[in-house]
MARBA-3410 file (N, C-alpha, C, O; in Angstrom, 1 decimal):
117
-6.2,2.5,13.8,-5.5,3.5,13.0,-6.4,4.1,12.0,-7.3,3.4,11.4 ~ -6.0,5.6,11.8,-7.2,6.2,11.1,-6.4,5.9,9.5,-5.2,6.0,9.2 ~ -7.8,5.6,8.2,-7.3,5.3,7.5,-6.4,6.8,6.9,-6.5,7.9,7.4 ~ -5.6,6.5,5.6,-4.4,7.6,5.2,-4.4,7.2,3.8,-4.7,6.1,3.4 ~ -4.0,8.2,3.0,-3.8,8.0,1.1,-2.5,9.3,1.0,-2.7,10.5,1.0
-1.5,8.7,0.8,-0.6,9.7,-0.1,0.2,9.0,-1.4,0.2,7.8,-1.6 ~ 0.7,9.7,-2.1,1.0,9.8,-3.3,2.5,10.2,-3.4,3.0,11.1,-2.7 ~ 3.3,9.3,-4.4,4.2,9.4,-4.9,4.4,9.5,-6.4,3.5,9.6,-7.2 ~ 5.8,9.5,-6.7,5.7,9.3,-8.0,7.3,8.7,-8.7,8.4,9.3,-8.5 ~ 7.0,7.4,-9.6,8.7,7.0,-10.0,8.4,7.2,-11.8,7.7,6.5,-12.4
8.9,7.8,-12.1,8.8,8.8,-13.1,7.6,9.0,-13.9,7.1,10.1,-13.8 ~ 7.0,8.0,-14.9,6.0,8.1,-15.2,4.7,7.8,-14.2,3.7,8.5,-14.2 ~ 5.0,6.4,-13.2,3.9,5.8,-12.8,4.0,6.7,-11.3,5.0,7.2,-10.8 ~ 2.5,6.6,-10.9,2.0,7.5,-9.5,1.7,5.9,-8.7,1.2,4.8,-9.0 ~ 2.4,6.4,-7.6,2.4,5.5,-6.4,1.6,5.7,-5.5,2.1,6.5,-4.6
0.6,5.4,-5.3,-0.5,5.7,-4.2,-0.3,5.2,-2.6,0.0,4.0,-2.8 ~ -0.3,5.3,-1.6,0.4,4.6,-0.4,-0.8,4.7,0.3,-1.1,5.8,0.6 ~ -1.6,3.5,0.7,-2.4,3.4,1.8,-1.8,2.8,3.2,-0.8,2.0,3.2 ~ -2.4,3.2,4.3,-2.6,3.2,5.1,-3.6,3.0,6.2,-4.6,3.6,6.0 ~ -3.5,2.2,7.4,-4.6,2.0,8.2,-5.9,0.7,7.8,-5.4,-0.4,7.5
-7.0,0.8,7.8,-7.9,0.4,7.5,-8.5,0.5,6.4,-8.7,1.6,6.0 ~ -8.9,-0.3,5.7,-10.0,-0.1,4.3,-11.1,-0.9,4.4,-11.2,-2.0,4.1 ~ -12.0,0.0,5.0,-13.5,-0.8,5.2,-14.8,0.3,5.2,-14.7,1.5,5.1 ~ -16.2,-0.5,5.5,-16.9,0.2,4.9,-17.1,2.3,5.2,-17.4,3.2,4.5 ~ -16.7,2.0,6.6,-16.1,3.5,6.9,-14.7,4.2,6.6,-14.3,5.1,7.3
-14.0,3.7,5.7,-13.2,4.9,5.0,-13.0,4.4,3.1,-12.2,4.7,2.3 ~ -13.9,3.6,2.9,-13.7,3.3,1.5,-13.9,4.8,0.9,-13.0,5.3,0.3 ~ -15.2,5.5,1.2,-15.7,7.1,1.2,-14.5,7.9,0.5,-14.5,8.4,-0.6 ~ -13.3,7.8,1.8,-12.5,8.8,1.5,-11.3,7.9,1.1,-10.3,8.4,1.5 ~ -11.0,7.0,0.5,-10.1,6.0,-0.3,-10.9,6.6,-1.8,-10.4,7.5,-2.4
-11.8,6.2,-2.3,-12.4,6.6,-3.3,-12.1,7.9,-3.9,-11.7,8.3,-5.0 ~ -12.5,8.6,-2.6,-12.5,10.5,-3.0,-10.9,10.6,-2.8,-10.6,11.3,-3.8 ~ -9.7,10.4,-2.1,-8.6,10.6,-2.4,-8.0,9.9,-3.6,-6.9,10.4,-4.0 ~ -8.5,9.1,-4.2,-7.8,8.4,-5.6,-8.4,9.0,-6.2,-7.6,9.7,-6.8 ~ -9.9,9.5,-6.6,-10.6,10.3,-8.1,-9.4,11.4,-8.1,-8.8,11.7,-9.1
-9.3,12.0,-6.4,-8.9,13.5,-6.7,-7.3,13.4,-7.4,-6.7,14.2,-8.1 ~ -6.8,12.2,-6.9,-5.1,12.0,-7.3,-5.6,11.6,-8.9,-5.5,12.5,-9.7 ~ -6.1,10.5,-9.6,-6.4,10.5,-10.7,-7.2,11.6,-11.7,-7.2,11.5,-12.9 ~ -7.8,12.7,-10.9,-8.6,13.7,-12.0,-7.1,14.6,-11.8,-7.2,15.2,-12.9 ~ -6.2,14.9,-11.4,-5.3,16.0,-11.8,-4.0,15.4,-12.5,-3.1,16.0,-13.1
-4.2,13.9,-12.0,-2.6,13.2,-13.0,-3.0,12.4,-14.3,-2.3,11.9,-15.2 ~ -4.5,12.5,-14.0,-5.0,11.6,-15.4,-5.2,10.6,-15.5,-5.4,10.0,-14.4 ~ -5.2,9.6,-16.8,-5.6,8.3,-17.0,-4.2,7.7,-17.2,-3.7,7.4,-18.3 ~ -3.7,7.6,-16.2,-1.7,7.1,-16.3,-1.4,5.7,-15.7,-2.1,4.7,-15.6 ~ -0.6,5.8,-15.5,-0.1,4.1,-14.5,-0.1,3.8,-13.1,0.9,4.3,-12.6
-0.7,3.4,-12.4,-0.6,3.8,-10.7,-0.6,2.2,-10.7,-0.9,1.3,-11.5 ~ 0.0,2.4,-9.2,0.7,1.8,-7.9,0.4,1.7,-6.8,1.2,2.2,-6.0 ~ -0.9,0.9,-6.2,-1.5,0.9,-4.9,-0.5,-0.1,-4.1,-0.3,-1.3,-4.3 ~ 0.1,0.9,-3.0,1.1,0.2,-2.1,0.6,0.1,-0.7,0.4,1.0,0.1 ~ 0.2,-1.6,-0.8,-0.7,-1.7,0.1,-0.2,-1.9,1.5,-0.9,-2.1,2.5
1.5,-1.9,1.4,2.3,-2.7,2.9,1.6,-2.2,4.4,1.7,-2.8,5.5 ~ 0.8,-0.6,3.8,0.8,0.0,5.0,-1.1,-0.6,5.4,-1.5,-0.2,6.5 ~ -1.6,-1.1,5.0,-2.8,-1.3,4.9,-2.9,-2.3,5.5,-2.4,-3.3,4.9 ~ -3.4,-2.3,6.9,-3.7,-3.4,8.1,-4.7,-4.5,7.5,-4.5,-5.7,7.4 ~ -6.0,-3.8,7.0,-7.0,-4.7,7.0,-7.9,-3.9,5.3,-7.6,-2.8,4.8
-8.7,-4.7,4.9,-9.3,-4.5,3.8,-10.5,-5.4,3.5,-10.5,-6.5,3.1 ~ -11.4,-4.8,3.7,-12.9,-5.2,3.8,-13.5,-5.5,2.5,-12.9,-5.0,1.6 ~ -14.4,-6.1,2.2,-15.3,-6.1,0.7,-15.5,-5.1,0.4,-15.2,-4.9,-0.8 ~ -16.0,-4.2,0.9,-15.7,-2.9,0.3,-14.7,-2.4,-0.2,-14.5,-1.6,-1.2 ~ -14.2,-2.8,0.2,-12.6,-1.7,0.1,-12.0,-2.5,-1.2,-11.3,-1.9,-2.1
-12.4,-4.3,-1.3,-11.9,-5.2,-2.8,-12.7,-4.2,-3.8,-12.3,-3.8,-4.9 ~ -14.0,-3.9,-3.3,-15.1,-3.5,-4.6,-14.5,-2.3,-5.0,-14.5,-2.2,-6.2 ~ -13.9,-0.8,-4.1,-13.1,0.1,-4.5,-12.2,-0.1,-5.0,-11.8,0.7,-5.9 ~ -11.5,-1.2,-4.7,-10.2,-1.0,-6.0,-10.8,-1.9,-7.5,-10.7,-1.5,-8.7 ~ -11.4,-2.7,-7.1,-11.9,-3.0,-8.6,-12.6,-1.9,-9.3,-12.8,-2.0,-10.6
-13.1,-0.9,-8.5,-14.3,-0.1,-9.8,-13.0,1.2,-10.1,-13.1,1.7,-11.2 ~ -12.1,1.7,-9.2,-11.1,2.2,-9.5,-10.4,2.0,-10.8,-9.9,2.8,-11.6 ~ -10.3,0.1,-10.7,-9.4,-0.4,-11.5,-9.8,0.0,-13.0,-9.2,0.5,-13.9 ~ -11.5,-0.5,-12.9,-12.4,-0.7,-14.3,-12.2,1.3,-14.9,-11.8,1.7,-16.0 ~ -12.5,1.9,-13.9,-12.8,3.3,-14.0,-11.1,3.8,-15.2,-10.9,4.2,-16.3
-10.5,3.5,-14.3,-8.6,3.5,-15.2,-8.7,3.1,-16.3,-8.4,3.8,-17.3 ~ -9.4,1.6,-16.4,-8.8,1.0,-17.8,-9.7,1.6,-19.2,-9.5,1.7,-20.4 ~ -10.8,1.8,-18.4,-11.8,2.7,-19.4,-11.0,3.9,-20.1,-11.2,4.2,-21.2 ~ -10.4,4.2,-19.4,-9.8,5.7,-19.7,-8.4,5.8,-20.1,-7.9,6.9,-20.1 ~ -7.6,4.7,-20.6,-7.0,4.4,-21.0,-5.8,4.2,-19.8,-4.7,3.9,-20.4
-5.5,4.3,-18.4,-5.3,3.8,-17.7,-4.7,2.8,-17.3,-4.4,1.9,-18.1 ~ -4.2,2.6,-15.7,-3.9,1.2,-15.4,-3.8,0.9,-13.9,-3.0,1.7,-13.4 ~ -4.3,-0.1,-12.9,-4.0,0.1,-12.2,-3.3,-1.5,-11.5,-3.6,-2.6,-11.9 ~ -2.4,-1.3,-10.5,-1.6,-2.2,-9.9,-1.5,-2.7,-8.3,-1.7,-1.8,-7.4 ~ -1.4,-3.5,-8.1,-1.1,-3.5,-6.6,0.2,-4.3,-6.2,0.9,-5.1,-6.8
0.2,-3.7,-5.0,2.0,-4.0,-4.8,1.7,-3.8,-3.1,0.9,-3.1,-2.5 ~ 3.0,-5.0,-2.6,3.2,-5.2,-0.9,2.0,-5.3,-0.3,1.6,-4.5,0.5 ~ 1.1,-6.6,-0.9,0.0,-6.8,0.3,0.5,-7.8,1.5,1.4,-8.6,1.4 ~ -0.1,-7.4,2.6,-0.2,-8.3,3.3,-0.5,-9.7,3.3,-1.2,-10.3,2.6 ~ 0.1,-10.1,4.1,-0.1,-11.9,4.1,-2.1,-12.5,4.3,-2.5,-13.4,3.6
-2.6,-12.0,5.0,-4.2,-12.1,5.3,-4.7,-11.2,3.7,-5.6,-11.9,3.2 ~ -4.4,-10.4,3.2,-4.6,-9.7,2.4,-5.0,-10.3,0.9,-6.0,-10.2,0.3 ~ -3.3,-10.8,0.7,-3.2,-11.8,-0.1,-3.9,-13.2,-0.4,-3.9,-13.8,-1.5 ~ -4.6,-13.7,1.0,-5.3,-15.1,0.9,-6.5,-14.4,-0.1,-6.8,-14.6,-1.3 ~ -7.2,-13.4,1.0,-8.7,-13.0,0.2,-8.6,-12.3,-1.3,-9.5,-12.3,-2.1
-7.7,-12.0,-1.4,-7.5,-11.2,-3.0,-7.2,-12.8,-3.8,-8.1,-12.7,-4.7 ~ -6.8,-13.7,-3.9,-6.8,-14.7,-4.6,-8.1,-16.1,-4.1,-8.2,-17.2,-4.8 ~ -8.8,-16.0,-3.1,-9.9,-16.9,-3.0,-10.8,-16.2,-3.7,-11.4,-16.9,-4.6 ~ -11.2,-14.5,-3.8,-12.3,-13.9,-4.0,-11.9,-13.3,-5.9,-12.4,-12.4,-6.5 ~ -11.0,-14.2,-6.2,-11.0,-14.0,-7.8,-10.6,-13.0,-8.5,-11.0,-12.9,-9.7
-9.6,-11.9,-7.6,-9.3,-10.6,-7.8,-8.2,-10.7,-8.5,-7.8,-9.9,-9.3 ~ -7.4,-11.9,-8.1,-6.5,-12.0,-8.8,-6.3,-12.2,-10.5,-5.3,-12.2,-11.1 ~ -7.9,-12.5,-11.1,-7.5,-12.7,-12.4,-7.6,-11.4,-13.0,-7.1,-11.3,-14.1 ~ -8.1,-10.4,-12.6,-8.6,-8.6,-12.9,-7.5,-7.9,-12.8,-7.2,-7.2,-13.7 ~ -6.9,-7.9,-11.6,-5.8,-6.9,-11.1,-4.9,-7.1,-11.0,-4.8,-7.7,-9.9
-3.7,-7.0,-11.6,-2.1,-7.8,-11.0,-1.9,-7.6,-9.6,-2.7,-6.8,-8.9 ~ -1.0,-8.2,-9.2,-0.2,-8.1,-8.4,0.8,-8.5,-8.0,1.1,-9.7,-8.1 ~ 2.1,-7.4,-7.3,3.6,-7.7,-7.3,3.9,-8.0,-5.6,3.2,-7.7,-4.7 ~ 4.5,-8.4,-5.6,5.5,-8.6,-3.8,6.0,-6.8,-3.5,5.8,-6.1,-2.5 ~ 6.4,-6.6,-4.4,7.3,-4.9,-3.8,6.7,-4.0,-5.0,6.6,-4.4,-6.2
6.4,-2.5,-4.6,6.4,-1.6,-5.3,7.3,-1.7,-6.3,6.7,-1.8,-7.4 ~ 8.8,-1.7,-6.6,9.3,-2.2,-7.1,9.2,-2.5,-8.5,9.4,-2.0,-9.5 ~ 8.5,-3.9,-7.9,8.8,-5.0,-9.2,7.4,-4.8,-10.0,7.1,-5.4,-11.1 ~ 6.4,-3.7,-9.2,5.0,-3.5,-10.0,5.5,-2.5,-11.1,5.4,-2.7,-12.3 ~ 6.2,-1.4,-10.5,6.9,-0.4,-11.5,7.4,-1.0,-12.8,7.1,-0.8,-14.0
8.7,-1.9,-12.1,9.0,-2.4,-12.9,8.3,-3.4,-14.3,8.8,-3.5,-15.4 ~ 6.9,-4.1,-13.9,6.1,-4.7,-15.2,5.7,-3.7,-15.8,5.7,-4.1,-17.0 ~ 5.4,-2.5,-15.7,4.6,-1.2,-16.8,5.7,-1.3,-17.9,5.4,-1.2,-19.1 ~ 6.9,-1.4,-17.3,8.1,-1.4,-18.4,8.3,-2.5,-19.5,9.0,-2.5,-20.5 ~ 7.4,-3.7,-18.9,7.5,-4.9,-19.9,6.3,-5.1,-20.6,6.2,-5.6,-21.8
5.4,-4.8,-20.0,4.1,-4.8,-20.2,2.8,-3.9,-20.9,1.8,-4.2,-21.4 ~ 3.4,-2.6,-20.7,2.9,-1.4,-20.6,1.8,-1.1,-20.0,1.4,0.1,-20.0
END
């Protein structure tokens, strides 16, 4: 499956929706589709909804962390929400979990901006 990036939005926070693959051949255009969704909505709250995202390579950890860093610089924020079960092992062996939150459902990620900001 060819990788995919669209965008939503629940009121303040932008929901980003991946799709397919995230590895070293489409990290490229995972990168360039989030700068381009983050340079026209800003340094705001986003919501990487990973349910649709089969697989996710070191590359693709190292893209959301420099995304993440790039957000928080800028006053920013970034989240992750509905990973996969294989997903979820390597995002907490590989120590991602102390940098980046993460929720079970888009949902309930929205829902922490509201407790947390």
């Amino acid at each position: 499956m060819a990788f995919e990036i669209r965008e939503n939005e629940d009121g303040e926070i932008i929901i980003v929706e991946l799709f397919g693959e995230l590895d070293s051949s489409s990290v490229a255009a995972f990168s360039l589709g989030f700068r381009e969704i983050t340079g026209k909505r800003g340094p705001k709250k986003y919501v990487l909804d990973l349910k649709g995202l089969e697989f996710i390579s070191s590359a693709g950890w190292t893209a959301f962390l420099n995304e993440f860093k790039q957000l928080r610089s800028s006053g920013g924020n970034l989240k992750l929400a509905a990973m996969l079960q294989d997903a979820k092992r390597v995002y907490a062996l590989v120590g991602i979990d102390g940098v980046i939150e993460s929720y079970e459902t888009v949902k309930d990620a929205v829902k922490s901006y509201a407790k947390k900001g």
